[in-house]
C-alpha positions as CSV (number, residue, x, y, z in Angstrom):
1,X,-9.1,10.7,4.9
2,X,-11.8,9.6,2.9
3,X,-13.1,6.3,4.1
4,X,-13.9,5.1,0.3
5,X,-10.1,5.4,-0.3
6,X,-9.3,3.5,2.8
7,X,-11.7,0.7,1.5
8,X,-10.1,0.6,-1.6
9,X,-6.8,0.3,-0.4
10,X,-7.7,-2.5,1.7
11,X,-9.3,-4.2,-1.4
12,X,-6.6,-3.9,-3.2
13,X,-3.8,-5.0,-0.3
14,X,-5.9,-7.9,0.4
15,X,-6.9,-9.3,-2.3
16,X,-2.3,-9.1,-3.7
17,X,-1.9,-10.7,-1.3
18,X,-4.7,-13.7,-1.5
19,X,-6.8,-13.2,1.0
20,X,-10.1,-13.6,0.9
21,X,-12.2,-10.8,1.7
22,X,-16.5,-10.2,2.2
23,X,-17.8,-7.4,3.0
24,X,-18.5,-8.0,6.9
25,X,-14.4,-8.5,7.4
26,X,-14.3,-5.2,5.0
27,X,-16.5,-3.5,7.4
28,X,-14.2,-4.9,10.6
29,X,-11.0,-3.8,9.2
30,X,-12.7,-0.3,8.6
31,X,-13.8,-0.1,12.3
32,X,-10.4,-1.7,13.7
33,X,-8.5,1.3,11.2
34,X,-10.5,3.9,12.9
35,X,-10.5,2.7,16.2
36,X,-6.5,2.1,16.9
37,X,-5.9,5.8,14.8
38,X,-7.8,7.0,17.3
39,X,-6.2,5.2,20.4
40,X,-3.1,6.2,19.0
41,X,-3.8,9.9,19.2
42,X,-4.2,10.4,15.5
43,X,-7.9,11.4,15.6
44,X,-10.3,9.7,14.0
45,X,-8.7,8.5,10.4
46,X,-12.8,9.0,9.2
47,X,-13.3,12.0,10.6
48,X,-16.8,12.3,8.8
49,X,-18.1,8.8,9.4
50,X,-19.1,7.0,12.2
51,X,-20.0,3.0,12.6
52,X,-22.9,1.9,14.0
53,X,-23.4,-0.7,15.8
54,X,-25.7,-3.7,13.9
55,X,-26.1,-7.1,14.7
56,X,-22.9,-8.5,12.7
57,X,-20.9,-5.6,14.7
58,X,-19.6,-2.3,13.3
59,X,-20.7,-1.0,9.9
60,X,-20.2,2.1,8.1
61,X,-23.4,3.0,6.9
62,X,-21.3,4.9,3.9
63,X,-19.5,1.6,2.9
64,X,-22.9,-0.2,3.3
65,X,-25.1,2.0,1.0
66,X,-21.6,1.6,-1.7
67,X,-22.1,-2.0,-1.7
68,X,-26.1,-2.0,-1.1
69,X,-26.9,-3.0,-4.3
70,X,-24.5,-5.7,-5.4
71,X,-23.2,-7.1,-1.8
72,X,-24.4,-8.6,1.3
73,X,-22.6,-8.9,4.3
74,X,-21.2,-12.1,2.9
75,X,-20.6,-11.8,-0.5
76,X,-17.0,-11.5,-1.8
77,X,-15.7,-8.2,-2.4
78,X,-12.4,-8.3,-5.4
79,X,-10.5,-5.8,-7.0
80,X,-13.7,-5.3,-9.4
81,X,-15.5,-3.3,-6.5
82,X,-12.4,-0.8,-6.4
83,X,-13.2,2.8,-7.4
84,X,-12.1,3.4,-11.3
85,X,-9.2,5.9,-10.7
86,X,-8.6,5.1,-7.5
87,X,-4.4,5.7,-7.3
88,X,-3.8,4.0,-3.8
89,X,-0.5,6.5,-3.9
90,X,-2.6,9.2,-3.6
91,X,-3.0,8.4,0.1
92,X,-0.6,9.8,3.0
93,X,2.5,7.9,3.4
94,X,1.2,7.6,7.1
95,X,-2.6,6.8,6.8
96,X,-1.3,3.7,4.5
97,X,1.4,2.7,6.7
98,X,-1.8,3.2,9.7
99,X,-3.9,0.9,7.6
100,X,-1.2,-1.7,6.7
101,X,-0.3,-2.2,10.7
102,X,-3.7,-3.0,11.3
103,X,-4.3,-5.4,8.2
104,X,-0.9,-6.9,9.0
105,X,-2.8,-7.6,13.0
106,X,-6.6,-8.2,11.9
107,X,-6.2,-8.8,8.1
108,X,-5.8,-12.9,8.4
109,X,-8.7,-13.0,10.7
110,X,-12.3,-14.1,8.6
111,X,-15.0,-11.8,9.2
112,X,-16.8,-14.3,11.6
113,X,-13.7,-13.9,13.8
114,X,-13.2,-10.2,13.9
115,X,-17.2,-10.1,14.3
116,X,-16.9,-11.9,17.3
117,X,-14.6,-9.7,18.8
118,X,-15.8,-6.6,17.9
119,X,-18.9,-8.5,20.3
120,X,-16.6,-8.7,23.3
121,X,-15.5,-5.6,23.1
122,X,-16.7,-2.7,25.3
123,X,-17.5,0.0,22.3
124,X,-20.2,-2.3,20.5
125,X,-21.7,-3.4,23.6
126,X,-22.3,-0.2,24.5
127,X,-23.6,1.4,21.9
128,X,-26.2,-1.8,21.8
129,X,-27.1,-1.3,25.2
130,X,-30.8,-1.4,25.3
131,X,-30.9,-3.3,22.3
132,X,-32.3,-7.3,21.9
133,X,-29.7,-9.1,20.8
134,X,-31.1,-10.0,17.4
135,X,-32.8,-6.5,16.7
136,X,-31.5,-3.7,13.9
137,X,-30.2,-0.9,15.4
138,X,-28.2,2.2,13.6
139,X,-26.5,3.4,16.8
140,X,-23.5,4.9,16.9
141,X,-20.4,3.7,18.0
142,X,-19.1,6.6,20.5
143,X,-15.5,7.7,19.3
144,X,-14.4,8.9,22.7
145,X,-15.3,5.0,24.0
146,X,-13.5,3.8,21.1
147,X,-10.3,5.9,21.8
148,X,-10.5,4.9,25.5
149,X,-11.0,1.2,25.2
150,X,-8.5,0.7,22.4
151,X,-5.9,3.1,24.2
152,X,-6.6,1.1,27.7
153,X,-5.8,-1.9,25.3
154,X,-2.5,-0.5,24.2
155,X,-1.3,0.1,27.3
156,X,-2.3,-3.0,28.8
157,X,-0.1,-4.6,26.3
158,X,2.8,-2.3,26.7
């Protein structure tokens, strides 16, 4: 899957239903897709794009360098920043219904909140290992650590 059609289906879900979203929650709910696709055994939804790991939490430097030059990390993102064209039906029956379970668990979370977690969790604190708290840094999240600490989660819960 294409992680610019992913984005744009979130967009669109979102904002039908009301909610507000900014690019740093857009970036979150990016991450959170990938990560629980790939605790689930699904492999990475993205296979051709990694986060890294900045100050706010997880970004993907492809959604990033989209919005560069209209967004930052705050700034509202509406159905005017989906694709032209873009037919959300055009996606697989399963990576939307992937995508809805995790906007359905992390969708009425702000971006501050699912920042913070991504903060306590073990894949972004790893991959800023080394890093001062406030620095930039484009490291990347490791999808193995990803797929173990979300699985570990899922079966904790189980």
């Amino acid at each position: 899957m294409n992680i610019n059609d992913a984005c744009d289906y979130i967009i669109i879900k979102l904002t039908e239903d009301g909610a507000f979203l900014n690019a740093l929650k857009l970036h979150k709910l990016l991450y959170y897709c990938q990560a629980w696709s790939l605790a689930f055994g699904r492999g990475a939804l993205f296979p051709n794009n990694h986060f890294q790991a900045w100050v706010h939490g997880p970004v993907s430097r492809a959604i990033y360098d989209r919005f560069n030059s209209t967004k930052y990390m705050y700034s509202p993102v509406s159905m005017a920043d989906v694709r032209g064209g873009f037919d959300p039906r055009a996606l697989a029956d399963a990576d939307r219904a992937h995508i809805d379970s995790i906007l359905e668990v992390y969708g009425p979370l702000s971006g501050d909140q699912l920042e913070e977690m991504t903060h306590r969790e073990l894949p972004w604190i790893e991959a800023r290992e080394g890093v001062a708290p406030g620095a930039r840094s484009e490291k990347t999240i490791s999808n193995d650590t990803m797929r173990q600490y979300y699985a570990a989660r899922q079966q904790a819960v189980a």
